[in-house]
N, C-alpha and C positions, 0 to 999 in steps of 0.2 A: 662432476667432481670425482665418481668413481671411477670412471676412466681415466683420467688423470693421473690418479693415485696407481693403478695398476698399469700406466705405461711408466711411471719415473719407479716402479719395482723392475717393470723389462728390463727397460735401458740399465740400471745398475746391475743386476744379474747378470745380463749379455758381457757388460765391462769386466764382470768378475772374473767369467770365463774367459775371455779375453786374455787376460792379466796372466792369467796361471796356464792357460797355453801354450803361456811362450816357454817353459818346461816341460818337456815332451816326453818326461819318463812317466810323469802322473795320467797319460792316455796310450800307455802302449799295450793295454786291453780290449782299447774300442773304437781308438780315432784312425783306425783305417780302415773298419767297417766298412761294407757297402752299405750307407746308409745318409739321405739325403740331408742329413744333418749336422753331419760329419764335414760337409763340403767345404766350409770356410777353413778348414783345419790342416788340409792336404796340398804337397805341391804335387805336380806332373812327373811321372819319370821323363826323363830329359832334358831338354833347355829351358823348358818354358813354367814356371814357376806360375803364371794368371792361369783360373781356372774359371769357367763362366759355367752358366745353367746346361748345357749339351755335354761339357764334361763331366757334369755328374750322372746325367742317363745313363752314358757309356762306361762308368764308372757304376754304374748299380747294377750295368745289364751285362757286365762282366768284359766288354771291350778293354782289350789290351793294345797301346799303342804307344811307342815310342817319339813324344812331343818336340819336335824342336821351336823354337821362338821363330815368331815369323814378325818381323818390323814392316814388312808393309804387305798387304794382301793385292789377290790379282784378279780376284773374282768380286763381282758388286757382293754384299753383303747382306740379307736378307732376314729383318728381324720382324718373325708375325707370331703376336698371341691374343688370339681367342678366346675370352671371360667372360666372367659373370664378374661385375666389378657395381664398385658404391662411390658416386660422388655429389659433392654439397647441392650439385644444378640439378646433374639427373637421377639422385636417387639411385636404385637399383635399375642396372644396365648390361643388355647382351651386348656387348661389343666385340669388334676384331681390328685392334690395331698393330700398325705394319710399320716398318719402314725401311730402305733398300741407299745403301750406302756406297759409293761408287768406289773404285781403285782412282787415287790420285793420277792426273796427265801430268802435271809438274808441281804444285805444291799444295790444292785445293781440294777435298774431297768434294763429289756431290754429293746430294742427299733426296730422297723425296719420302713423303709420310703420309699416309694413308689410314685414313680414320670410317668406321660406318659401327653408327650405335645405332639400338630401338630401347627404349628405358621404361620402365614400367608409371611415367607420367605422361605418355605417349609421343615422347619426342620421337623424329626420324632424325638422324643426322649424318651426313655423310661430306666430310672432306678432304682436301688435298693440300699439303702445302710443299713445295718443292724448291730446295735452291741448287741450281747447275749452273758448271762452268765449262765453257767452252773456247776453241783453238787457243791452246796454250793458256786457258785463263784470261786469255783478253776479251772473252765478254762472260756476263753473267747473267742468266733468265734466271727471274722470281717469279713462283707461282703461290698464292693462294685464292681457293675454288672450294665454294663448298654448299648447300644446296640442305634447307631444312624445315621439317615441320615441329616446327616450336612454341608450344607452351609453355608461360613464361611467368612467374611473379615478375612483377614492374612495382618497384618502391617510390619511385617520385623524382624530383629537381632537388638537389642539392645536399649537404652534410648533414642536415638533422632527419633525415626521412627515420621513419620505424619501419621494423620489421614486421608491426601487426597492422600496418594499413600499406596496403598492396592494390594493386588492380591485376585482377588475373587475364594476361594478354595471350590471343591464338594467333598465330601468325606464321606466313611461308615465307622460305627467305632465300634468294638468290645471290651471289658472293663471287663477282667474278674480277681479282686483281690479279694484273700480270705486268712485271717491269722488266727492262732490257738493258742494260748497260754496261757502258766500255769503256775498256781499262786507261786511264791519262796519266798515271804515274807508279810507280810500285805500291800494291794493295789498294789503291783508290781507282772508282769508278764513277763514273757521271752516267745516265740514262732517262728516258724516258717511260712513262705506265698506261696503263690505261684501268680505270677502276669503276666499277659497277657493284653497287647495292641495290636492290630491286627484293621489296616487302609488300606481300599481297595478301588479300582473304587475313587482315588484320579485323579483331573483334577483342571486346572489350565485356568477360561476362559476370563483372560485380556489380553491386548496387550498394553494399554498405562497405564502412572501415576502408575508405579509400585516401590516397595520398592528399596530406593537403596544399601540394601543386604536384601535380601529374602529367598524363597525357592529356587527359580532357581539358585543365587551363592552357598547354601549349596551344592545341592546337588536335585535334584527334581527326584521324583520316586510316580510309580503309586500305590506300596502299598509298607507297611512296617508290620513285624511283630518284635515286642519285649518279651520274654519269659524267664521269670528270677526268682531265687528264693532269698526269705527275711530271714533275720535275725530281731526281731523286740522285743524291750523295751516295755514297758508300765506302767506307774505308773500312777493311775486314784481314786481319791479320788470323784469324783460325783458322788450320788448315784439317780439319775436321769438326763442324759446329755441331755435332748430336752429343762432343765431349771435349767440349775448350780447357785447352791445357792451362799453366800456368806461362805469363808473360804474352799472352796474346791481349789482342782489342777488337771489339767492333763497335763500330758506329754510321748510323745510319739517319737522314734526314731525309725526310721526304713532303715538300709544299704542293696540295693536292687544288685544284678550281673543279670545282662542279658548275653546269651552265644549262639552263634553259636551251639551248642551243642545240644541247646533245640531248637532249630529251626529260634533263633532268625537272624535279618537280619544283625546286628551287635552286637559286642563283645561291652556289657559298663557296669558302674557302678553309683549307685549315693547314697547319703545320702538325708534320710527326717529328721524334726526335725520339732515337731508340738507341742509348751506348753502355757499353759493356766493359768490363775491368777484368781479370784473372791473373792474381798476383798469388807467389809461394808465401805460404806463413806459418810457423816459421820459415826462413830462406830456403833454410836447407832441405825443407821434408816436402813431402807430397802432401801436404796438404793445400788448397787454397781458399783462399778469401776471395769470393764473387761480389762485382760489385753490377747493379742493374738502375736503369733510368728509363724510365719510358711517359713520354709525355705528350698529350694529343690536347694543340689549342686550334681552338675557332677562331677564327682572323676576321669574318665579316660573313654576314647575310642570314637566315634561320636555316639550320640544317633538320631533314626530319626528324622528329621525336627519336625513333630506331636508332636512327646512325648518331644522334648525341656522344659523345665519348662517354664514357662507362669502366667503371671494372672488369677486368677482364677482358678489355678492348684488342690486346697485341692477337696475332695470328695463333698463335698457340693457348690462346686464351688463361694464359699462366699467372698477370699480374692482381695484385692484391691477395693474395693468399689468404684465406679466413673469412673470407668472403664471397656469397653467391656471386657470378656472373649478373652483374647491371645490378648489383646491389646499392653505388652510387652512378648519378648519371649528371653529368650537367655539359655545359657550352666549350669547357676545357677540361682535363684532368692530368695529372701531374703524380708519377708513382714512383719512388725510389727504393731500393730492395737491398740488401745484403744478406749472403750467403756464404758458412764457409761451413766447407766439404774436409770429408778425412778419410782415412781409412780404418775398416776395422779390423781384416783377417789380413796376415799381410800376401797373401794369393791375390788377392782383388777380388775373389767372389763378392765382399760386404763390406760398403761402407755406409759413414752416415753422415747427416746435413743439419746443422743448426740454422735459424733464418729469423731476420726484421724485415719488415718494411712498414712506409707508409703514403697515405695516398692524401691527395687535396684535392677539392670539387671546386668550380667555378660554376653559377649557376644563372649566372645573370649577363649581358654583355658589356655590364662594365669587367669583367674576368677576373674579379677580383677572388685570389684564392683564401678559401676556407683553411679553420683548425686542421690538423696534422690526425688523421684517420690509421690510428695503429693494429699491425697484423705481424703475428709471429709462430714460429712452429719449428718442428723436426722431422726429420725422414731416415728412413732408411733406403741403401741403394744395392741392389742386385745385380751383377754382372750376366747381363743376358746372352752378349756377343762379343765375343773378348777382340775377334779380328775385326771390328768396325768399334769398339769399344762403348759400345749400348748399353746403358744401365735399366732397367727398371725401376724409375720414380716412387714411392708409396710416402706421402707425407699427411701429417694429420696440424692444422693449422686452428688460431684463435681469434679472434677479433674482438671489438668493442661490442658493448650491449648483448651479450651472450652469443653469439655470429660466433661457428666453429666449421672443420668440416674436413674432412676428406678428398684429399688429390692423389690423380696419379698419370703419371708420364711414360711414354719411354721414349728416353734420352735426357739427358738435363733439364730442365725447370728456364733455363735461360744460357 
């Protein structure tokens, strides 16, 4: 509750200043300071009016440089920071994340991101998620790859689990999808995947306060491998996804078969379904209203405990906000999100994000979905790299039954 109260004093503060900023006689004492606090307050000398986190070093360390706007860059883009960061899964975290933003061939940026934490609950984690486009945009490779020793609360099956009966799970986890597909009409793609989960040296080490349906009624095993190949859609109107303008789209379906054949440990099947909305709101301003769906059902057969669909399931591990990673799990999940974004300084150094969502578990295979799972928050956003337009994510999120919690990104949320 304390915290609460001293972020809705931030937020109204930072407004205040805000407000009165936009009169620039009451800061011509101090707002051109060399001073990192100043930076939302200042444009560029020259054309270029956006100012991201490099132009304030060079701004504090006395660089003088005549800015012109540059509308599109020619160099890949390279955004790396190395922290000490807090979040709801891992706790306290050395990490270093990256990510390398390509000069468009004809309307598509690539992108690839590059993730490696060590957490102070002994997680390892190290991923990759990448999407490139190639000859002229007529094909597209997706990469997610990612490779982990994870320590894990596990809450159980379904909508009602607690957060004080857990099974505390150790497990490695191998993460290899890759899809390939080509262009059949303007912004649409058809392809083909191939996808691997592969979960070993799994252990189970409670004995009390445990879920009452968990791993041990599914089904509990020390490893699982899943081996399946995709069928996948794609229609993708962004033509930079680390920061979806207004009036773009993406949507994405993908019907996945795992088979005993390829090795896997069971025979299953499931649908994804991942689409996105970025509309002006008002029309006329830079702001927008994001709109986010993402839904993962089981179609037939028992998939292992692990790969169950989950919170947090999409590649960026971004859905349900307010909630741990595999907080709910069951046979389908079903997350729908709203976000809308604005600006605060009008440089672009800072803006900020208000957000809803919510989530519904299926836990059973008749797939009937559960009550409506509510999560909501606010962010603030940093301009990291103004020439691949990288924000810096920090949001702080609330959920049901006292579930809160700290994220962070770089690049958009979705």
């Amino acid at each position: 509750m304390m915290f609460c109260r001293l972020l809705l004093i931030s937020i109204a503060l930072l407004f205040h200043f805000i407000c009165i900023a936009q009169d620039d006689s009451l800061y011509t004492n101090w707002k051109h300071k060399k001073n990192i606090f100043t930076l939302g307050m200042y444009k560029q000398p020259g054309n270029d009016s956006m100012v991201d986190v490099w132009d304030g070093f060079e701004r504090i360390l006395g660089v003088k440089k005549n800015y012109q706007k540059e509308t599109v860059f020619k160099k890949p883009q390279i955004s790396f920071i190395p922290s000490i960061e807090y979040s709801i899964i891992t706790g306290i975290a050395a990490s270093i994340n990256s990510n390398i933003v390509f000069p468009k061939k004809v309307n598509n940026a690539s992108f690839i991101f590059f993730d490696v934490k060590q957490t102070i609950k002994r997680q390892t984690i190290l991923e990759m998620v990448a999407n490139m486009w190639f000859a002229n945009d007529r094909f597209n490779l997706s990469t997610d790859w990612s490779i982990m020793r994870f320590p894990q609360k596990d809450f159980g099956l379904g909508p009602n689990s607690s957060l004080y009966l857990f099974d505390q799970l150790n497990y490695s986890y191998l993460k290899l999808h890759q899809t390939i597909s080509t262009k059949i009409a303007r912004d649409l793609y058809a392809g083909l995947g191939l996808r691997m989960d592969y979960h070993w040296r799994v252990s189970d080490t409670t004995s009390m306060n445990k879920p009452v349906s968990g791993f041990r009624n599914y089904g509990f095993t020390t490893s699982s491998l899943s081996n399946g190949l995709s069928l996948n859609l794609l229609y993708d109107t962004r033509r930079n996804a680390v920061h979806p303008a207004a009036g773009e789209s993406y949507f994405q379906a993908v019907l996945r078969n795992n088979s005993t054949l390829l090795g896997s440990s069971n025979n299953w099947s499931s649908f994804t379904v991942d689409a996105r909305k970025y509309l002006s709101f008002p029309h006329t301003s830079k702001n927008i209203l994001a709109f986010w769906s993402y839904n993962v059902i089981t179609l037939s057969g028992t998939p292992p405990y692990l790969v169950l669909p989950h919170t947090a399931v999409d590649p960026f591990k971004n859905t349900g906000r307010g909630y741990i990673q595999g907080r709910y799990r069951g046979r389908s999940i079903l997350m729908q999100e709203m976000e809308y974004r604005f600006p605060i300084t009008e440089n672009g150094f800072l803006g900020g994000v208000v957000y809803g969502n919510v989530q519904s578990v299926a836990y059973s295979e008749s797939n009937r979905i559960s009550s409506l799972i509510p999560g909501y928050g606010a962010g603030i956003r940093i301009k990291y790299n103004k020439k691949s337009n990288t924000n810096i994510a920090l949001d702080y999120a609330w959920g049901k039954d006292g579930s809160r919690g700290f994220f962070m990104n770089l690049g958009e949320v979705f």
